[in-house]
C-alpha positions in Angstrom: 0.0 0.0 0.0 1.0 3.6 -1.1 0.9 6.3 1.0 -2.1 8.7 0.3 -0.5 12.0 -0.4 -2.8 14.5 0.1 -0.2 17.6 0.2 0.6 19.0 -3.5 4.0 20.0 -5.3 4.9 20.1 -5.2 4.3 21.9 -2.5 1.7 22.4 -0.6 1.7 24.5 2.6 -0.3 25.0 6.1 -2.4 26.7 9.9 -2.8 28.9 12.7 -5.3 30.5 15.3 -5.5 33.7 16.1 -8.1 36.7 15.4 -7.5 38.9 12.3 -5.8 41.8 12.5 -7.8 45.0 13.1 -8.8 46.7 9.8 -8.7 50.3 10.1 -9.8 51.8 7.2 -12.9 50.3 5.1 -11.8 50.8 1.3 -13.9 52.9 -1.2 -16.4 51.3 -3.4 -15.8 52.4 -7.2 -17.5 51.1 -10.2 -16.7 47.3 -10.9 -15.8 48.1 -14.7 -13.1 51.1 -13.7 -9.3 51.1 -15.3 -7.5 53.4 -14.7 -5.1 55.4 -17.8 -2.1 53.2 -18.6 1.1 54.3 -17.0 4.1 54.8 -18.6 7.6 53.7 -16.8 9.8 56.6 -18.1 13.0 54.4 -18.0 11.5 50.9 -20.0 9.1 52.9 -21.9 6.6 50.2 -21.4 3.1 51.6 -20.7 1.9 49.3 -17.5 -2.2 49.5 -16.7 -2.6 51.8 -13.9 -3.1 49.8 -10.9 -5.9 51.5 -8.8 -5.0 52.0 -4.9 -7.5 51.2 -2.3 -7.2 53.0 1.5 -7.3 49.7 3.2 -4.6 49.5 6.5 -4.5 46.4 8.9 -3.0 46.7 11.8 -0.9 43.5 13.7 0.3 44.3 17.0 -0.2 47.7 17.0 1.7 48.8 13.9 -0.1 49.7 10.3 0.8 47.8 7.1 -1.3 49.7 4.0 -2.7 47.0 1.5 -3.5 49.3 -1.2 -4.3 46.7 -3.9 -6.7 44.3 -1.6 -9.4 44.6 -4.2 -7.1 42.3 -6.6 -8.1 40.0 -4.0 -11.5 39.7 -5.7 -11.6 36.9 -7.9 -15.0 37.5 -8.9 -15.4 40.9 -9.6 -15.5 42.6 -13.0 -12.8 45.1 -12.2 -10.1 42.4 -11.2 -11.0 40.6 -14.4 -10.5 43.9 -16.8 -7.1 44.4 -15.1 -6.2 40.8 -16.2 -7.2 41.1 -19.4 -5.0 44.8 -19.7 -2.1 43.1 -18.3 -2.3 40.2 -20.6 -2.2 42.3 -23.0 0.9 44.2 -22.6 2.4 41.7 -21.6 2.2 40.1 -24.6 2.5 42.7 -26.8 5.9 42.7 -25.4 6.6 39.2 -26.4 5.4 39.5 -29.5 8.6 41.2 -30.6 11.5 39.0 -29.0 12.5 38.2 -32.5 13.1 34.3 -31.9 9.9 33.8 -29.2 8.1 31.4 -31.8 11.1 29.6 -33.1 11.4 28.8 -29.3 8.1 27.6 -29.4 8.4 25.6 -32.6 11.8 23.4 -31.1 9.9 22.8 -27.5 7.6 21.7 -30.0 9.8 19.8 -31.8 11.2 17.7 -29.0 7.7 17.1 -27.0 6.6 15.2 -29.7 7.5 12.1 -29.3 5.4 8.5 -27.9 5.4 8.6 -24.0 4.3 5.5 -22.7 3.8 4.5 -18.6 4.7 1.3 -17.1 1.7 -1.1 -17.2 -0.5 -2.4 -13.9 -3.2 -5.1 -14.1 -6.8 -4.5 -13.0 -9.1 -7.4 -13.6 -9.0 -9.3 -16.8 -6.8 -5.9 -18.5 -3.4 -4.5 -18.3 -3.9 -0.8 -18.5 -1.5 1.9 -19.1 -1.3 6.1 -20.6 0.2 6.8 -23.7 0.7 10.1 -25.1 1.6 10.7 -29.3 3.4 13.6 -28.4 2.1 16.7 -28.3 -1.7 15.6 -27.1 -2.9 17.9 -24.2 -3.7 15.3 -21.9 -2.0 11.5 -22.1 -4.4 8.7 -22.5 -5.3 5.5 -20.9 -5.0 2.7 -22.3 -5.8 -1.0 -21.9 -5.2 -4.9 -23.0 -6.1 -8.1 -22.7 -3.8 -10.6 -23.1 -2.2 -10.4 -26.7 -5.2 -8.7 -27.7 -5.1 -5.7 -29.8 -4.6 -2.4 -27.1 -7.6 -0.4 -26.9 -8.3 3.2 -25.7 -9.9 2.8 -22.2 -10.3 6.5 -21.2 -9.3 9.5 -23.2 -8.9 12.8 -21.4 -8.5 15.1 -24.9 -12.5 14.5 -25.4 -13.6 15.8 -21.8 -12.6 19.3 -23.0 -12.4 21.1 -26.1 -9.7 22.8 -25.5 -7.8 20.1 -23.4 -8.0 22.2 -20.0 -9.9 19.3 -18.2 -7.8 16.7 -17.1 -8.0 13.1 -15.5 -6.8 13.3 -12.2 -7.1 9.9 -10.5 -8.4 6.6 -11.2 -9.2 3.6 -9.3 -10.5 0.3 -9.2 -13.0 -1.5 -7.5 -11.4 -5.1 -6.2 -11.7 -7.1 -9.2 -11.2 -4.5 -11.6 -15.0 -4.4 -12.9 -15.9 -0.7 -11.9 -13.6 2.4 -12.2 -13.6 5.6 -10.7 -12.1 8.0 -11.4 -11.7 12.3 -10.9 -11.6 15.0 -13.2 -9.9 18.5 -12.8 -12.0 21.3 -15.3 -9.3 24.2 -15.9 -6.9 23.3 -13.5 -8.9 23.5 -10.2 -8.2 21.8 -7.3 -11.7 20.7 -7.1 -12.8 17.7 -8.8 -15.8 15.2 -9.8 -15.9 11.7 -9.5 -17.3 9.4 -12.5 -17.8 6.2 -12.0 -18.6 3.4 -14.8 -18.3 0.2 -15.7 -15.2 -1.2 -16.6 -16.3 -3.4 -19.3 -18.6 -0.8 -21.1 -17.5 2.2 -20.1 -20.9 3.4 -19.0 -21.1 5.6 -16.5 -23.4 4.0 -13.6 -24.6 7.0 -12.0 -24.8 10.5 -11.0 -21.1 12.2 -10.9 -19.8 13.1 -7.0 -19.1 16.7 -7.1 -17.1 19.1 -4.9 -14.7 16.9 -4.1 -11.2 18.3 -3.4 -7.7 16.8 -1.8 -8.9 13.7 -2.6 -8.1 9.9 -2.9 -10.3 7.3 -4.0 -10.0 4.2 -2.1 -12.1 1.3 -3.1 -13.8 -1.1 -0.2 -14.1 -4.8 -2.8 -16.6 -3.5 -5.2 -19.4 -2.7 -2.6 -18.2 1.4 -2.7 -14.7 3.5 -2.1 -14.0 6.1 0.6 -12.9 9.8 -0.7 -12.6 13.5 0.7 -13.8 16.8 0.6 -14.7 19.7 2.6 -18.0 21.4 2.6 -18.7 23.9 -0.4 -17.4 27.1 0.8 -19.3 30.4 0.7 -18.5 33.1 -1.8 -15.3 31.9 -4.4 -14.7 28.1 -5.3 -11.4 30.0 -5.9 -10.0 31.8 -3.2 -12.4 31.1 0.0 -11.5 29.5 3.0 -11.8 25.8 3.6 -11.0 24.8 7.1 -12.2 21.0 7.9 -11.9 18.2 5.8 -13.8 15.2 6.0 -13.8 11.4 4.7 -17.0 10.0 3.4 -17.8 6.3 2.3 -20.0 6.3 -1.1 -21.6 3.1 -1.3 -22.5 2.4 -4.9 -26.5 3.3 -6.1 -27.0 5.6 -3.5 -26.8 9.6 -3.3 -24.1 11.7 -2.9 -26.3 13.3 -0.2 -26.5 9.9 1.3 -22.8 9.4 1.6 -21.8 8.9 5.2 -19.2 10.9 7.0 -16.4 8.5 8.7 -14.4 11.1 10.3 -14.0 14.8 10.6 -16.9 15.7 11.5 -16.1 16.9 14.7 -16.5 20.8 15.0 -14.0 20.6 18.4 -11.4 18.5 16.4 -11.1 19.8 13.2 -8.7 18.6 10.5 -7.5 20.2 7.5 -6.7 17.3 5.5 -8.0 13.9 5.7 -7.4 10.6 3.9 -8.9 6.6 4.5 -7.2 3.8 2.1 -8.2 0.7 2.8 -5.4 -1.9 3.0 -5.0 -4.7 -0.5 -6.6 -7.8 1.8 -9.5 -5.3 1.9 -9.3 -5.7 5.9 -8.6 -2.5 7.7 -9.6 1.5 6.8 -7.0 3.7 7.6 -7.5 7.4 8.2 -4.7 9.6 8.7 -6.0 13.2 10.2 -3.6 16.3 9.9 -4.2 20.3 10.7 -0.9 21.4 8.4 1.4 19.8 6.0 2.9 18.6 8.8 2.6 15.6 11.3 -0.7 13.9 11.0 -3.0 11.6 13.4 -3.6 7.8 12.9 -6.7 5.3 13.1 -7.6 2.2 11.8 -11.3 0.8 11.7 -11.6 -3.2 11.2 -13.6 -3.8 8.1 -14.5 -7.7 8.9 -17.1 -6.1 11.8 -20.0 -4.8 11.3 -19.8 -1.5 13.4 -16.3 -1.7 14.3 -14.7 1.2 16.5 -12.1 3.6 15.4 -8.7 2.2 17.0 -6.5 5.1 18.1 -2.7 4.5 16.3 -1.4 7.8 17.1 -3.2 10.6 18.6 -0.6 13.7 18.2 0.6 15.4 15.7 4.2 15.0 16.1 5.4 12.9 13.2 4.7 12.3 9.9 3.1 8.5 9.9 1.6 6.2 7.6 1.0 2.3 6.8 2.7 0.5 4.4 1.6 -2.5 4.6 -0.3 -4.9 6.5 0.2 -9.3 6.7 -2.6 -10.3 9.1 -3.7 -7.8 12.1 0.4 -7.2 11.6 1.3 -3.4 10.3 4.4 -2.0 8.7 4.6 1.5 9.5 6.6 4.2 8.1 7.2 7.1 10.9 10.0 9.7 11.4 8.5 9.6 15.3 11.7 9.9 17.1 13.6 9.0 13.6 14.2 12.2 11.5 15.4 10.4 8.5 12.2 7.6 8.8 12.3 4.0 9.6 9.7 1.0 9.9 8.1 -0.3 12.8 5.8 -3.4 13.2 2.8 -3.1 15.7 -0.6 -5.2 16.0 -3.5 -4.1 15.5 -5.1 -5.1 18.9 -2.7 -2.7 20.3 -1.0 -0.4 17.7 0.2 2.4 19.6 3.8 3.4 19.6 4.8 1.9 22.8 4.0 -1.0 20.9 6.1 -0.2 18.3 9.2 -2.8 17.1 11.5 -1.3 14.6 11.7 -3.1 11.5 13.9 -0.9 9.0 16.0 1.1 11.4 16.9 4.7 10.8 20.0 5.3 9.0 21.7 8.7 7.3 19.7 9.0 4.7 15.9 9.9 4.3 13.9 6.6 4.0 10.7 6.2 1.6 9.9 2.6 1.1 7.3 1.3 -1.7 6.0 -2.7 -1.2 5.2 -4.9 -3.9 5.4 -8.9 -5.5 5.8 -10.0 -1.5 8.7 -7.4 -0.7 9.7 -4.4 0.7 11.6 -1.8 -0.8 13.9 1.0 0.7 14.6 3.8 -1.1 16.9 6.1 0.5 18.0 9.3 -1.0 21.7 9.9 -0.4 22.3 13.2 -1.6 19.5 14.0 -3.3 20.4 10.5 -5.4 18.1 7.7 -5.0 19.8 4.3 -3.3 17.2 1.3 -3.2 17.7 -2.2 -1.1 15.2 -5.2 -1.0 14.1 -6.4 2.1 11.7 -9.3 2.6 8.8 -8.9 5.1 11.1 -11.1 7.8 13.3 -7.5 7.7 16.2 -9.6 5.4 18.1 -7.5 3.1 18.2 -9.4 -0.1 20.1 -7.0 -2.3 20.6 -3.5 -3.5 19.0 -2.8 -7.0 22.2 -1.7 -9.4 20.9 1.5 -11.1 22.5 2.7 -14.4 24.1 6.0 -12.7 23.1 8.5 -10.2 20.3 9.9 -10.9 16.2 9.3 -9.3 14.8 6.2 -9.5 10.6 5.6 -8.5 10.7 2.6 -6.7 9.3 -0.8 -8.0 5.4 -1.4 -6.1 3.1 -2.9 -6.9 0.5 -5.7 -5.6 1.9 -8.3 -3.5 0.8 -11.0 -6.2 3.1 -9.0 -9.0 6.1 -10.5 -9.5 7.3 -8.5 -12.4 7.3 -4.5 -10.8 8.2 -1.7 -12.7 10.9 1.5 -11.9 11.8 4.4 -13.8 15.5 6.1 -13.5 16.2 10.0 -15.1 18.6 12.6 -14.3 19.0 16.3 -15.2 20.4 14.9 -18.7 18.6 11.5 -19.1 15.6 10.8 -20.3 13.2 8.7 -18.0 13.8 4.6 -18.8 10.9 2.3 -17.5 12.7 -1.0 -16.4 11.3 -4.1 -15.4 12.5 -5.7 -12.1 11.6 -9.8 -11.4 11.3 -9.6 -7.8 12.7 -13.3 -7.1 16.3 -13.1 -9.5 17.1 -9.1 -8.7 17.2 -8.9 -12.4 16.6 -5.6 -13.8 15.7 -4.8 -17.9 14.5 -1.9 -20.3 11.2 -2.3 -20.5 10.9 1.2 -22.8 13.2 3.6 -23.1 12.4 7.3 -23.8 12.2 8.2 -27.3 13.0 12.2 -26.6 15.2 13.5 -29.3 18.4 14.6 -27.2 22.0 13.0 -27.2 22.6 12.6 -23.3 26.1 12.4 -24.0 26.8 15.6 -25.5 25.7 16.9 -21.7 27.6 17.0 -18.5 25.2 17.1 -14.8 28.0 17.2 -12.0 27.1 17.6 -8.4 29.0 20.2 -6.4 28.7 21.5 -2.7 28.9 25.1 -1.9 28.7 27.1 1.8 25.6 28.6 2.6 26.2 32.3 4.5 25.8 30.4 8.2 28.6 27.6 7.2 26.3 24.8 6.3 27.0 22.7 3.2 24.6 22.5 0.0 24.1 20.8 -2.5 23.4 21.5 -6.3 23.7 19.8 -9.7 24.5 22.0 -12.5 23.7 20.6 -15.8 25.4 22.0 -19.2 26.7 21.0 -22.8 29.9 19.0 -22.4 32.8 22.1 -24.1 31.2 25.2 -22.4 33.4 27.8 -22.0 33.5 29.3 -18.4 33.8 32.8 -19.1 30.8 34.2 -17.1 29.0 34.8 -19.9 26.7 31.5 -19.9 22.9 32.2 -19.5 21.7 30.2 -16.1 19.0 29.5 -14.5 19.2 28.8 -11.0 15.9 26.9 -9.6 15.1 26.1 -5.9 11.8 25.5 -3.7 13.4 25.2 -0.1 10.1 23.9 1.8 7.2 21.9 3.0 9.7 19.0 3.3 10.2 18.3 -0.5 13.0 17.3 -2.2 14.4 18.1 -5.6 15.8 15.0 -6.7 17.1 14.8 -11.1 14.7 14.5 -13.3 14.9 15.0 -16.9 13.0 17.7 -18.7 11.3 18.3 -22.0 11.9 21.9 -21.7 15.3 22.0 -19.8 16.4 20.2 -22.9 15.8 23.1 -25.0 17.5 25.1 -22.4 20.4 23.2 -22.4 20.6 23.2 -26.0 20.9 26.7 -26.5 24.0 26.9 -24.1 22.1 27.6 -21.9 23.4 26.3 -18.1 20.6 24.5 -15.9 21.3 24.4 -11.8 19.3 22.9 -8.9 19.7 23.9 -5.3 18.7 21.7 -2.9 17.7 24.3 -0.2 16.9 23.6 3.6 13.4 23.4 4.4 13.4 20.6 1.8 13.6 16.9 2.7 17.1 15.9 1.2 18.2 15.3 4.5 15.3 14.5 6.5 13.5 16.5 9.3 15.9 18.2 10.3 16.9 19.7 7.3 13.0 20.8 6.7 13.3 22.7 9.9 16.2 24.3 9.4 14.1 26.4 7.0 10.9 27.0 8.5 8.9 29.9 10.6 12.0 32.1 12.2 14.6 30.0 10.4 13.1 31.3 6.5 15.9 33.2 6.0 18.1 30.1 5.9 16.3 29.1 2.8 17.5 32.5 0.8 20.8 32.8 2.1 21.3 29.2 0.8 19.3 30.4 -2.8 22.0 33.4 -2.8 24.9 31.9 -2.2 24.3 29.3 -4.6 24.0 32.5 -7.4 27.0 33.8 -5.7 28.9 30.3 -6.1 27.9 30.0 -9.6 29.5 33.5 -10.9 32.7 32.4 -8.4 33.4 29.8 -10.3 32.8 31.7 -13.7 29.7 29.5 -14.8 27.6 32.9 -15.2 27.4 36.3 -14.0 24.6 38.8 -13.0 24.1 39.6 -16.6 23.3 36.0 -17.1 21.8 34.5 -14.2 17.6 33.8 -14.2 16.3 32.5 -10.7 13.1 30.2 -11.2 10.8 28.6 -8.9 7.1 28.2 -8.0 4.7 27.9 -5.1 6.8 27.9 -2.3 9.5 28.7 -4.8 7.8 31.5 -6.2 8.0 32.8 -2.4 11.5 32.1 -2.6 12.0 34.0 -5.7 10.4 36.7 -5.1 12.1 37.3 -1.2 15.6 36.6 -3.3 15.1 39.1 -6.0 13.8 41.6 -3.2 16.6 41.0 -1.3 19.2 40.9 -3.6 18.3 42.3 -7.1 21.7 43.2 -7.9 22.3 39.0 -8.2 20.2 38.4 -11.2 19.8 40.0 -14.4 15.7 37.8 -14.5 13.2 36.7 -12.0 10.7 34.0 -12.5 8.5 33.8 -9.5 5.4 31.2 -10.9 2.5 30.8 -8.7 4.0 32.1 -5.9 3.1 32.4 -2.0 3.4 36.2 -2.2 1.9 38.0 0.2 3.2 36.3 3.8 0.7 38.0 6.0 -2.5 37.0 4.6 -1.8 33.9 2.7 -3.7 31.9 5.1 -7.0 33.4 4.8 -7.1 31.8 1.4 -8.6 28.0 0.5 -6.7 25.3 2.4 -3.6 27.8 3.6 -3.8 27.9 6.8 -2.7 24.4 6.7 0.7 26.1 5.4 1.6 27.7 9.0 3.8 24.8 10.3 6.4 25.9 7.5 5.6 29.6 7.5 3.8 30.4 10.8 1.4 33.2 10.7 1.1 37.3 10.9 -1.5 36.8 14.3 0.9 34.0 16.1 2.5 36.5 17.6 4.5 40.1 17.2 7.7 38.6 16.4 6.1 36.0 13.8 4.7 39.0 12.2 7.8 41.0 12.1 9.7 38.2 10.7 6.8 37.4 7.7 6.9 41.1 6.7 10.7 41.2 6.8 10.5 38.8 3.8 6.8 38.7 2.3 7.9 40.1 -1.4 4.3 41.8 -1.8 5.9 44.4 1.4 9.2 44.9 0.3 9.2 46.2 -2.6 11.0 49.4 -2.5 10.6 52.4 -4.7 13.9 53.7 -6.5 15.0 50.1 -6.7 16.5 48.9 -9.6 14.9 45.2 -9.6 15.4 42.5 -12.6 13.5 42.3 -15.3 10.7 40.2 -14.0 7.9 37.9 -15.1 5.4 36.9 -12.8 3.5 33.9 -14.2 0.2 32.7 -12.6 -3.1 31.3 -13.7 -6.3 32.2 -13.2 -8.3 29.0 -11.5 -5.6 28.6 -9.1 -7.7 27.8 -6.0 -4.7 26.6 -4.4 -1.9 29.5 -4.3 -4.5 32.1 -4.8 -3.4 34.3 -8.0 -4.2 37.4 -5.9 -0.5 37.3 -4.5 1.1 37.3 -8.3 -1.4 40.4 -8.9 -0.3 41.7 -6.1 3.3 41.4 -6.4 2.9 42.8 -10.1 1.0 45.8 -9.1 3.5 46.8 -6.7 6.9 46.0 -9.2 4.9 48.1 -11.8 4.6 50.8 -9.6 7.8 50.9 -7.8 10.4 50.0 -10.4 13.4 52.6 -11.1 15.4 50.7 -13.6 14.7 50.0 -17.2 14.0 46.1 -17.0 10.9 45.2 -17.9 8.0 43.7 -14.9 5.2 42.1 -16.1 2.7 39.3 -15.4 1.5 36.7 -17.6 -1.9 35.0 -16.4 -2.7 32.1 -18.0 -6.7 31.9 -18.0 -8.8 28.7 -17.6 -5.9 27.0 -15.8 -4.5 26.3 -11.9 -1.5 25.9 -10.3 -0.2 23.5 -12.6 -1.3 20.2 -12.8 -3.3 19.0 -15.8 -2.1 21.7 -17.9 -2.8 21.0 -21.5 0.6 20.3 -23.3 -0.2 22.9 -25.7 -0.3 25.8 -22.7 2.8 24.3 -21.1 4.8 24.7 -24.4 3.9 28.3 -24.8 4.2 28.8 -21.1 8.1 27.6 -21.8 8.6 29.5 -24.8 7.6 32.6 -23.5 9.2 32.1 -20.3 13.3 31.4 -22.5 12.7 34.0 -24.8 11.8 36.6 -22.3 14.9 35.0 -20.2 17.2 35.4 -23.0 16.4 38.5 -24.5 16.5 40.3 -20.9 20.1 38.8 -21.0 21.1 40.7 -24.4 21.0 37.6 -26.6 20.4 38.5 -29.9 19.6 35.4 -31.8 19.2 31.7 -31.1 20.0 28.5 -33.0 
C-alpha cells in the first residue's frame, strides 16, 4: 500500500489560530468596470495598466501595514478581471517582438513530440496503461487483454475542447470491474468523480461533485472512501476551507446519502484527511492532519460490522503512515523519534507506539519505502540520489537494486501478487527509462526507453557542494553541454523550492532540454526546508529559520558566478509555489544578483496567505502574521508583496500565474505585479502573464505548457542581451 499524499508539489503549505488583525480603514467602493489610464515607466518605456489603490490599512500588534491593492483580492469581480485582461495584453504585446519567441516555441515543440508510454498495472481481466503521441494535451489511458489488440480505455482530450480538463485519479473496485475516477476542469483543485463500468465504459450513476484533496480508495466492489470539505461560501477559488472530511460512497445511492467516517467533529477539526483501505481489503486507515505537517492515525476493522475507530497515534508529532499490513500485523513508516524515517511493526489489537518494534532502522539517509510482488523496498536518497535495497517482510536484506548511474529512481510497487514491478531512472540529462524488475532473481531490464530527441552524451550534470552564508554545506547539480566555456557569460538559470519537506531530486526535462541546448546552463539547489536530508533539514528552514532558505538560494548565485559558470548579466532565478516565495524574497533581497526573475504561482503575500482556500494548513512551515508580534515581524521582513522598495533597480521580472488557481491564490502574483509596476526605477521590464482557464499547474494542456516555456526562454534570453538563437 502507497501512502495517500494529500499535500501537493509540489508543494503544498499549512495553519494557525489567532483573530484577524484590526482593519482600520474600510476601502472605497468604485464602479466594478473602472481602469485606470495606462502608466508609462519613463525608463523601460513600457506603458503598464494603472493599478488603482484602495485605503485599506490592517494593523498587527499595534503597527499599520497599508494593503493598497486588496481589491485584486476579488476573484470574482468585474474590475479584477478587466485588469487581467490589460495586463495580458501588454504583456504580450511585449513578447510578440522578442525576434526568436516562436522559433522557441516551434523546437519545445519539436522535442515534446515524441510517444510517452507508462509502465503497465493489471486491474481485472486488462493491463492498462497512458500513452501520449506527443504533443496531445492530456496522455491517455489505455488498456489490453492478453495479446489482444490495445484499446483506448479512457481519453482525457474529449472531456474538453480545449484540453484544460484533465484526469486526475483513477481507481479500481477489487476485481477490476468498476472504475472511478476524478476530473480537474481548468486546472482547479476541485474535482468530480465518475464512476462506470469497466467493461462498457458506461457511466453508472450521477457524478460526486465538490470533491477536493482527494483519494479514492475502493472497499471490494461494494463502494470507495474519498474526501472533501464542505462547499465554501463566496469563491470556489480563493475562499477558506478549514475541515476536511472522509465520506464512504456506497455504490446506487446519493451523494447526499454518503456517510461521513471522520472529521466531523467541530471541536477537532482537520485540514486534510485521507482513509485507504489496505490490499486484503481488511482494515480502513484514516490519517488526520491540521498542516502539511505531522498527522494523526486510526484504523477501523472492516470484517465487523460496526467496528470502532482504534486510536494508532493521537498527536501530531510525526509524519506517519501504513505501508503494509500481513494479518492484524502493520508496517509503518514514521520519522517519530527517527528524523530520517524508519519502519516499525505493531498489532493491530494494540498499535500504539509503545507498541512499536523497529523493523527498517533509521540510518543517514531519508527513507521512503514502496512494497510490492511480496517485498519491501527502501529507497533512501543519499544526496538527493536515490539508493534502493530489497528487504523481505522477515526484515532480510536481499540485495541493493544496481541503477544505471546517479540519478532518481521511483521505486518498483506494486501488488503483492506481481512479480514482475516496474521503476523508472532519469537525471537532469537522461531521459526517463521504464525497467522491469523480477522480484525473485534481482534482475533488472528496459522495458521502454524514452524516445525524446536529445543525445545525453553531448551533456555534462555534476554535483558540487557550496557554503551557505551560516557555514552549512549545500548541494546542487548543474547541468550543461559538455565544451562550455567558463567565461561568465553562460545564461543560467538557477531553480530552488526550499520547503514543505520536498526534495528536488534529477529529473529529466522536456523543456530543460531546450534550455540546455541553447547553451544555456541549468542548476538545482537543494535548499533547507526541503527533505534531502530529512526533518531536520525541513526545519532548518521554516517559521523564524526562513531566512536560511535564501541565504542558501543566494549563495548558490554567488557560487555559480565564483566559479565563472555565469554572472549577474546571465543569471535567471526560477521557482514556484513555495518557490515563487523564494523567488520573489531573493530578488527583493538581492536584485543586484540576477539579471531575471521568475516567480510562478507564488506564495506572495506572507501576512494573509492563510485566509485563502486550504492555507492555513501552510503555518507549520511559515507560521502566521497573528501567532505573535515577532512572527509578524519576521513574515513582513520577507513577504515580497511588502518589500518592494521604490527607486530600486529590480530585474527584469515575469510573474507567471493562472487564473483557476484555487490553491496558491493568484491574488499574490497580482499583487506582487502591481506593486513591481509601480515601484520599479530601472529599465527592466516587470510584467505578469496569467494564464486563464488554468491552476497551479497540474493537468495543464501540453499545448499551454509549451507556450508557457517558450515565453518564459525568450523573455529570459532576450533580458540577458541575446540577440539570436539556433
Amino acid at each position: 500500500m502507497q501512502k495517500l499524499t494529500i499535500i501537493i508539489l509540489a508543494a503544498m503549505l499549512a495553519a494557525c489560530s489567532g483573530e484577524a488583525p484590526e482593519q482600520k480603514e474600510v476601502e472605497k467602493k468604485v464602479p466594478e468596470t473602472r481602469i485606470e489610464p495606462a502608466m508609462e515607466n519613463q525608463v523601460s518605456g513600457i506603458s503598464y495598466p494603472k493599478t488603482r489603490k484602495g485605503e485599506i490599512v490592517d494593523t498587527y500588534f499595534g503597527a499599520d501595514v497599508a494593503d493598497p491593492y486588496r481589491w485584486l483580492e476579488d476573484d470574482m469581480s468585474l474590475e479584477t478581471g478587466e485588469w487581467v485582461k490589460t495586463q495580458n495584453k501588454v504583456t504580450f504585446s511585449y513578447l510578440e517582438k522578442i525576434p526568436y519567441r516562436e522559433k522557441l516555441k516551434k523546437r519545445l515543440e519539436e522535442m515534446w513530440n515524441f510517444e510517452k508510454i507508462s509502465a503497465p498495472y493489471t486491474e481485472g481481466n486488462y493491463t492498462y496503461f497512458s500513452k501520449n503521441d506527443g504533443l496531445q494535451n492530456q496522455s491517455v489511458i489505455w488498456r489490453q487483454k492478453g495479446n489482444g489488440e490495445p484499446e483506448i480505455f479512457l481519453d482525457p482530450n474529449k472531456f474538453s475542447e480545449d484540453g484544460t480538463t484533465s484526469l486526475a485519479t483513477l481507481s479500481f473496485s477489487k476485481d477490476g470491474s468498476i472504475a472511478a475516477y476524478s476530473i480537474s476542469e481548468g486546472g482547479s483543485d476541485w474535482r468530480k468523480i465518475i464512476i462506470i463500468d469497466a467493461e462498457t465504459r458506461k457511466q453508472l450513476e450521477e457524478p460526486l461533485v465538490d470533491v477536493k484533496f482527494s483519494g479514492i480508495s475502493w472497499k471490494g466492489n461494494e463502494g470507495f472512501y474519498y474526501s472533501s470539505y464542505d462547499k465554501p461560501e463566496g469563491s470556489e477559488l480563493s475562499a477558506k476551507t478549514d475541515q476536511h472530511k472522509l465520506y464512504y460512497h456506497k455504490l446506487g445511492q446519493k451523494q447526499s446519502e454518503d456517510k461521513v467516517i471522520f472529521g466531523a467533529s467541530e471541536t477537532e477539526k482537520r485540514r486534510y484527511v485521507s482513509g485507504t483501505v489496505t490490499e486484503d481489503d481488511n482494515y480502513l486507515i484514516i490519517s488526520g492532519a491540521v498542516s502539511t505537517s505531522g498527522n494523526d492515525l486510526y484504523l477501523k476493522d472492516l470484517t465487523k460490522a460496526d467496528s470502532p475507530l482504534v486510536t494508532i497515534l493521537d498527536h501530531f508529532d510525526s509524519d506517519t503512515y501504513i505501508l503494509d499490513n500481513i494479518g492484524s500485523k502493520l508496517y509503518l513508516v514514521t520519522n517519530l523519534n527517527a528524523p530520517n524515517k524508519k519502519v516499525v511493526t505493531v498489532d493491530t489489537n494494540s498499535p500504539t507506539p509503545d507498541k512499536w518494534v523497529d523493523f527498517i532502522a533509521e540510518t543517514e539517509n531519508v527513507l521512503s519505502p514502496t512494497t510490492g510482488g511480496g517485498y519491501i523496498f527502501a529507497d533512501y536518497m543519499v544526496d538527493a540520489l536515490s539508493k534502493i535495497v530489497q528487504f523481505d517482510y522477515d526484515g532480510n536484506q536481499i540485495r541493493e537494486i544496481e541503477l544505471p548511474g546517479p540519478g532518481s529512481a521511483s521505486s518498483p510497487s506494486g501488488k503483492s501478487s506481481d512479480k514482475t514491478l516496474y521503476y523508472s531512472f532519469t537525471n537532469y540529462k537522461t531521459p526517463s527509462t521504464i525497467f522491469s524488475f523480477n522480484v525473485e532473481s534481482g534482475k533488472s531490464s528496459i522495458y521502454r526507453k524514452s524516445g525524446a530527441k536529445f543525445n545525453s552524451d553531448d551533456y555534462e550534470s555534476k554535483q558540487v557542494f557550496y557554503t551557505s552564508k551560516d557555514g552549512t554545506r549545500i548541494p546542487m547539480i548543474i547541468t550543461y553541454k559538455k565544451g562550455i566555456k567558463l567565461n561568465g557569460k553562460n545564461p543560467t538559470i538557477l531553480y530552488g523550492y526550499g520547503g514543505f519537506n520536498v526534495s528536488l531530486t534529477p529529473s529529466f526535462s522536456v523543456a530543460n532540454a531546450v534550455w540546455l541546448e541553447q547553451g544555456g546552463i541549468y542548476a538545482v539547489a537543494n535548499l533547507r526546508g526541503g527533505g534531502e536530508y530529512g526533518k531536520k533539514w525541513h526545519k532548518a528552514g521554516i517559521q523564524m529559520n526562513k531566512q536560511n532558505v535564501f541565504d542558501d538560494f543566494i549563495a548558490a548565485g554567488e557560487h555559480l558566478i565564483k566559479e565563472n559558470y555565469t554572472s549577474s548579466n546571465y543569471l535567471a532565478i526560477k521557482g514556484g509555489s513555495n518557490g515563487g516565495l523564494l523567488v520573489g524574497a531573493v530578488m527583493t533581497q538581492r536584485p543586484d544578483l540576477m539579471k531575471v526573475a521568475l516567480p510562478a504561482v507564488g506564495v506572495l503575500d506572507m501576512l494573509r496567505y492563510h485566509t485563502f482556500t486550504a492555507g492555513a494548513g501552510w503555518a507549520y512551515d511559515y507560521g502566521t502574521a497573528e501567532q505573535s508580534k515577532d512572527m509578524f515581524e519576521y513574515l513582513k521582513s520577507y513577504s515580497p508583496v511588502h518589500n518592494v522598495k521604490a527607486g530600486v533597480k529590480y530585474p527584469a521580472t515575469m510573474v507567471t500565474t493562472g487564473d483557476h488557481d484555487d490553491r496558491v491564490v493568484p491574488a499574490h502574483s497580482f499583487k506582487f505585479a502591481a506593486e513591481l509596476q509601480a515601484k520599479q526605477a530601472g529599465a527592466a521590464p516587470t510584467l505578469i502573464r496569467i494564464e486563464t482557464n488554468a491552476g497551479h499547474g497540474a493537468g495543464t494542456p501540453v499545448s499551454k505548457t509549451i507556450e508557457q516555456y517558450a515565453d518564459i526562454y525568450a523573455f529570459t534570453l532576450f533580458n540577458m542581451g541575446v540577440e539570436s538563437i539556433d
